[in-house]
Structures are given as C-alpha cells and as structure tokens.
N, C-alpha and C positions, 0 to 999 in steps of 0.2 A: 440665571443666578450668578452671583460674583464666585461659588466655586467649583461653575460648572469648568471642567477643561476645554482646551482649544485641541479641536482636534484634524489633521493634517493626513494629505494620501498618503500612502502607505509606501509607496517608491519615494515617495520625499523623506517620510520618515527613516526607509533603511539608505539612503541615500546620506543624511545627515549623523546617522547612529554611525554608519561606519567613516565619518569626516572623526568623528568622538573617539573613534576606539582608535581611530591611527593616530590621535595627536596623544593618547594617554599610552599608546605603547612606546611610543620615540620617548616619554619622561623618563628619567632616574633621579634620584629615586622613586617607588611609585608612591603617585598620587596620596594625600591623606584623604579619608572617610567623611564622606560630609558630613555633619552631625544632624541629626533629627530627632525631636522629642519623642522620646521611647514612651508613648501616652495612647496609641492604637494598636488595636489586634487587626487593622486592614490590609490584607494583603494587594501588591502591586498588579493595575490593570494593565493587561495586554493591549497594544497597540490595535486599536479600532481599524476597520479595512473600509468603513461605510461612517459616513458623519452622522449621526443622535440627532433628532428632533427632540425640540423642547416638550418637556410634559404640560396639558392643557391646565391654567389654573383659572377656575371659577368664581366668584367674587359669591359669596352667599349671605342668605342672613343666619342671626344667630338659631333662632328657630328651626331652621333648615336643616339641624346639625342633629341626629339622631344622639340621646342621651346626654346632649351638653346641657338642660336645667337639671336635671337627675344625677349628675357625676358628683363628688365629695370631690370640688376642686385643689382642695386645703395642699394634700399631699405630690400633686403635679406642681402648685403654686412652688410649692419648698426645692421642686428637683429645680424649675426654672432659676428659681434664685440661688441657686448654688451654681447654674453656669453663668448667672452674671459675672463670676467671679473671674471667667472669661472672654465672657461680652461686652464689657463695659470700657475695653478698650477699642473697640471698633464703634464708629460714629455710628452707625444707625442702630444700635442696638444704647445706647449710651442714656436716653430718656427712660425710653420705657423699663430698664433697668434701675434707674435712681426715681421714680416711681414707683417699684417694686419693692427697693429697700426702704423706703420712707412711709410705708404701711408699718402702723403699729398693731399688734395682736389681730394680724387679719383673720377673718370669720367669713366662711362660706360666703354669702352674701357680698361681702365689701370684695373679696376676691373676685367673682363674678363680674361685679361691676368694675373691677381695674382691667381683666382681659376684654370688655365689650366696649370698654372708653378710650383701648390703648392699640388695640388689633383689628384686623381687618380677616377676618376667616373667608378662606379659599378651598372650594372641591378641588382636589388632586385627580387627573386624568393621565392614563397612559396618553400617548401622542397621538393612539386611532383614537383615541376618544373614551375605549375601556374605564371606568372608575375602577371596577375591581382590583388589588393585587392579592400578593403572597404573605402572609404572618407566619414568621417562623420562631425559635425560642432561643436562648445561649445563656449560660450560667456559670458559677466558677465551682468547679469540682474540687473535692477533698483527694485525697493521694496521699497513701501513707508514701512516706521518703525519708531518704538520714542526707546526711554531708560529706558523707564515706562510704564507700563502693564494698559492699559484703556478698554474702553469696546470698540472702536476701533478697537485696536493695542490689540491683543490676542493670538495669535501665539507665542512663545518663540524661539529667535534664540542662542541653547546652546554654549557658548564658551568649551573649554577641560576640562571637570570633573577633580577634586582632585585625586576621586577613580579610576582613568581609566589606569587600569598596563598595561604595556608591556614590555613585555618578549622577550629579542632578542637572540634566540637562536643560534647566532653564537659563543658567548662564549664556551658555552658548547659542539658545537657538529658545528663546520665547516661546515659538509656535509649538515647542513640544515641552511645555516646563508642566504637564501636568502629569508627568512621565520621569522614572527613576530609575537606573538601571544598576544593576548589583552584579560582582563578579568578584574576582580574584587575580593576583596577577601570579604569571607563571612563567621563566625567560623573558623577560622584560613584555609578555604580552599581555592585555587582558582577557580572558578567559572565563565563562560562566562557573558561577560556583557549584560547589558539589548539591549533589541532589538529594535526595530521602536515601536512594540504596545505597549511595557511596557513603553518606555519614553514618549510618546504622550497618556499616558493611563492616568486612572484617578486617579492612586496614585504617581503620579509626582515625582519620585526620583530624580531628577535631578533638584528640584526646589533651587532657589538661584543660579545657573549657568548662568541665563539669560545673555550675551550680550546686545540686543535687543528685541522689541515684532515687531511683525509685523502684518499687517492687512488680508494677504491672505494665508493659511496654503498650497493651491496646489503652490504658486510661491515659498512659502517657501518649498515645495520638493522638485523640479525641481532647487532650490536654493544647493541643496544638490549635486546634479546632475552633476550641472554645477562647482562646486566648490570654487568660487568665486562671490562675487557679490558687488554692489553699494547701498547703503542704505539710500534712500532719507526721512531725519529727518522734523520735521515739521514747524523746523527755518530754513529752506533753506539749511543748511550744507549737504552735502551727505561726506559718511564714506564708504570707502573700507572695506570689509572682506573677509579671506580668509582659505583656508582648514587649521585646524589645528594638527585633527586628524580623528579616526574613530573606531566603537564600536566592529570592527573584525568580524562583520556577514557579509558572501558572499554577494553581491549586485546581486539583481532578476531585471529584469529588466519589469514592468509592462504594456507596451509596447506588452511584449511578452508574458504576460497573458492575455490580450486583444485578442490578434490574436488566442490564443488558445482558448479561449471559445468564439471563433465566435461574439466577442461583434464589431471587425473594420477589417475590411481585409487588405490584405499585400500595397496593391496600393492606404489604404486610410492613413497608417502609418503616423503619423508625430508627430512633440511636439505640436503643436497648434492644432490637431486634438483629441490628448489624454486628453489633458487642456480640449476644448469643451464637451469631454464625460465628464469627471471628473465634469464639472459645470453643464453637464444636465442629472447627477445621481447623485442628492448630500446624497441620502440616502447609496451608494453603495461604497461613495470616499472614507472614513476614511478605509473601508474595502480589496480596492483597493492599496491604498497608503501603506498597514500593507503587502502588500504581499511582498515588499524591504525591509527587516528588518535589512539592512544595516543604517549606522544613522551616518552624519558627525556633526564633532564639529570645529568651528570656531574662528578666533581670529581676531581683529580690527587691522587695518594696520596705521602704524603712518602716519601723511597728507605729504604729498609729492610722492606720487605712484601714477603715471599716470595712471599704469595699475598693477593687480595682479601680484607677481611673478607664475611663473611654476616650475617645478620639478629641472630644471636647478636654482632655484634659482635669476634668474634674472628677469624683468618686460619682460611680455611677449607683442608682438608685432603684431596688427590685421592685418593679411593676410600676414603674413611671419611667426608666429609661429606654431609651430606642435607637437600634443602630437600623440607622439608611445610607440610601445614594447619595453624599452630598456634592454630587453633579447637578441633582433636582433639589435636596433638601437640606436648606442652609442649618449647619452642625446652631444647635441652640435653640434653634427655633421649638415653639409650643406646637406640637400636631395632637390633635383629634382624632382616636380611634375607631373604627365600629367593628367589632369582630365578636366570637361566641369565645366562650372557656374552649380547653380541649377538650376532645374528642363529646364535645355538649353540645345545644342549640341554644343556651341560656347565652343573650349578649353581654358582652367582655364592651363595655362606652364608656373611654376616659378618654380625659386631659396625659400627654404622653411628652416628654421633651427629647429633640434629635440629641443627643449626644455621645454617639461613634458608631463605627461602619465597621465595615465587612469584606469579605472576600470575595462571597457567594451574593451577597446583598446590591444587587443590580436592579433599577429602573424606578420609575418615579414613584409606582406604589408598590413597595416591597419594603419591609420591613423582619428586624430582628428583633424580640422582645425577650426584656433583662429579667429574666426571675429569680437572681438572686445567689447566694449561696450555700453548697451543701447538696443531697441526695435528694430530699424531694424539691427543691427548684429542678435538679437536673431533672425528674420524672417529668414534671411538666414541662420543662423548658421537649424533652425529648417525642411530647406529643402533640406541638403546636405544630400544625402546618394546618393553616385554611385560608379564610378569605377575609380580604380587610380590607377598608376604604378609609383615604386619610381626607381631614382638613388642615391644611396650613396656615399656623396664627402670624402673624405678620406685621411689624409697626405701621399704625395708619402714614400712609402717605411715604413710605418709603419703598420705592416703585426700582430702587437700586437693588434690592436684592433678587428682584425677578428676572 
C-alpha cells in the first residue's frame, strides 16, 4: 500500500538517527518545529528491529461478505462521502469520489449498486494467513474543566509546547521518512523530551502551557488515551479538544502492567475496571499512570465540530468510523466489518470507513471502533474487545494502492 512505511535495520537506522542529531546539535539557533496537521490522535511507531510482511488480500465476491445485503448502507455511504472531502485529491480515489457525489437522494439500493459497480472487495489476512483480528472501542469523553486553575479544577490539560521539535527525517534520509523524532533542545543539544513523571512532577516545565485545568487527573489520562475529548466549562459552554501532538515516548499501556503483576486478570480487563482500581489505590495511581510515559498535547477546536476530526482529517462519525494500521489500511478506504455487539454474540455487520489510527492499533486486522460521544459511547466503547474480520473496498482496477 502507498502508506505502508519503508522500513530499514536497525544499525542503519541508529546509524543515521545519530548523522541527525549531530548535525541539529552544531545549529544555532535551534532548528524550528516541522509543522504537521494537528488532525490525529496517532502516536509515533518505534523503530521496527524485523521488516513486516505484507497483509494477505483476497479478491472475493460480494456475496462472500457476511451481512453486506443486510447492512443499511445509507449511513457508512454518508461517512465515505465526507472523506472524499479528502480523497478527492489523490488520483485513485478521485472517480470513485465524484461518482459518489453525483448520486442524487441515494437509497439503499442505488448505494449498493455504486459500491458493487466501483469497488473490488478484498478478505484481510494477517501475513500467516490468520483472518481473525482485534476490535477494540475509543470515544470522546466529557470532563468537567474551567480556564483557571482553582482548587477544584487542578489537573492541567497541556496545549503543544513552544519547545517541542520534531524532526522529520524524510528529508534527509527517505529510507526512514516514515519515522519522526521529537525532543527538545538543551545546551545547544538535542535531547528527548520530558516524559509523563517529569511533566506531571513537581518542577512543572511546562507550566504556562495550560489550555485548561480539569477536576479529575485519572479522566484526564484516559483523556490522553482517547485523544479527543469534550470539556464541560462551568458556564455551560462545552469546548472540543483534540490531539495535537505528542512527547515521542513509546505509549506502555497500563492495562498491561496490571495484568502482569497480578493486580486484574485478563477476563476482568476493561477501562472502567482500570478507573475502579486507579480510585481504590489512590496511593499507587500517580505511580501507575508514570508507567505510560507517553504524554499528548492538545489544541481547542473552533465551535462548529460536531465531532473530533481523525487522522483523515475529516469529523469522524459514531459507529461508521474506524481507526487502523494505515501501513495495511489505506486512511479512506470503505472496510467491512463482521464482529458481535459487546460483551453479546448478536453480529455487529457493516459498512465502516478507515478514517484515523492509533497507538496501540497495530496489524493488518486490528481495528478501533468510534462510538461517539459522551458516557454511554465511553461504556461501550470500554467493552469492545473481541474478534473481527475486515473486507477492504477498493477502486476497481486500482492495483497502486496495494
């Protein structure tokens, strides 16, 4: 796929990382900040030590597709056409797009018949050949918060630091431009930036940064998490925020330090289960929460965004949007789902559009599914984890994106 990365050994790559770091330490002034569209909550992948095999894609028919004559396509059709709005600039997306918008008052039916005249449906395989992956959930939380730090409202929710460089090393070395590195500089040298305990710690470097305070520091993690959220002010106003950046530390996922020190077992996992420990060890939480020393930085969304954008850049859409790998899964693309509701056996078979990624969101069937905003999205989003098999819908005859 055109946005799988190139990926390089690992002596080559620290070979070349430190050509980088010695030529941006000799600058003065330092370096300015590349800029990137503050439009995902995907945090940066760690250098691969082994090259990725491509995911197996199967050519099927449409019948083949468990619940594609049964799905109500109307509402997947509408998410599609809202990322044409950044499709339509890329050549192989550019028909089937202006096909899409040239349907008047589309109906079930004539929908049906635009994806089966325009696409080529593909089973998704892991690389062994597995079909199965992972369904997991994400949603944007409410947060009481103010503007002004009280004895309330304590918590700080950082907008994107001054000092926060990133280095995009495709300039200088192609072979690694699917790689980004973030730091700080300190005596004219670069230096990684500060982690979860140094910014949450008690010599506040990042003080003056504030966006917001907020009242609860565990929903402001899980705030991190999710990568978006809704900010309920205390004159009624609520305020979108959304991923800005991020401080380039791997994200751990605490979760799975739990399970490894015997604190929750695998069948009691969940987000409202980790919250409950987190609130009935408050001596242990600050300690717990330092072991993600990954740290997002956010920015306020102008009023008019019904919903967060995603990685696509567009407002992303509860229960038709889907963050994947887009190594394997080209952002825009129409995927077909087949999974159950939570914790149900009743199947969950739609029409689903890729439109942004992830941290944790690794391999060709693995996916995150948008339920939306508010407390009960977050409930279900917080009991999705089971098993999913995608199709990838695909412009007929356009063999460049695979």
């Amino acid at each position: 796929m055109n946005d799988k990365g190139k990926v390089v050994p690992m002596s080559r790559f620290l070979s070349s990382l430190m050509c980088v770091l010695a030529l941006l330490a000799a600058c003065a002034p330092p370096p300015v900040p590349v800029a990137e569209p503050p439009v995902t909550r995907d945090l940066p992948r760690e250098a691969p030590e082994v090259e990725e095999e491509a995911p197996l894609l199967e050519t099927v028919g449409w019948g083949e597709i468990p619940g594609w004559s049964a799905d109500d396509l109307f509402s997947g059709f509408e998410t599609f056409l809202k990322g044409c709005k950044a499709l339509r600039f890329r050549p192989q997306w550019q028909e089937v797009c202006a096909e899409a918008v040239s349907l008047e008052t589309p109906e079930r039916d004539g929908i049906r018949r635009y994806f089966e005249a325009n696409f080529t449906p593909y089973r998704v395989a892991q690389p062994d050949g597995e079909s199965s992956g992972l369904l997991t959930g994400y949603y944007v939380p409410d947060l009481r918060g103010s503007r002004v730090a009280t004895d309330e409202y304590r918590y700080p929710l950082f907008g994107r630091p001054d000092d926060l460089l990133v280095i995009d090393l495709a300039d200088l070395y192609p072979e690694l431009g699917s790689y980004r590195l973030r730091g700080r500089v300190e005596n004219q040298r670069v230096v990684p930036y500060w982690d979860r305990a140094a910014i949450d710690g008690d010599s506040q470097p990042l003080a003056g940064e504030e966006l917001f305070w907020l009242a609860d520091p565990v929903e402001l993690f899980f705030l991190h998490i999710q990568g978006s959220g809704r900010i309920l002010l205390e004159d009624g106003i609520s305020v979108l925020v959304n991923y800005a950046d991020q401080n380039g530390h791997p994200y751990r996922s605490i979760g799975r330090y739990l399970l490894d020190n015997g604190a929750m077992s695998r069948d009691q996992m969940s987000m409202q289960n980790i919250r409950a420990w987190v609130r009935d060890n408050p001596s242990q939480a600050k300690a717990l929460l330092n072991q993600n020393p990954s740290y997002v930085f956010f920015r306020e969304l102008e009023a008019g965004f019904a919903s967060p954008p995603g990685a696509l850049g567009v407002p992303l859409t509860a229960g038709r949007s889907l963050a994947v790998d887009p190594r394997f899964i080209p952002l825009g693309a129409p995927v077909f789902i087949a999974t159950s509701w939570p914790n149900s056996s009743t199947p969950l078979q739609r029409l689903m559009v890729a439109q942004d990624t992830g941290g944790a969101i690794k391999g060709a069937v693995r996916g995150d599914f948008f339920w939306g905003m508010g407390d009960q999205a977050g409930q279900q989003a917080g009991r999705t984890k089971q098993s999913v098999n995608f199709w990838l819908l695909l412009p007929k005859g356009d063999e460049e994106l695979l």
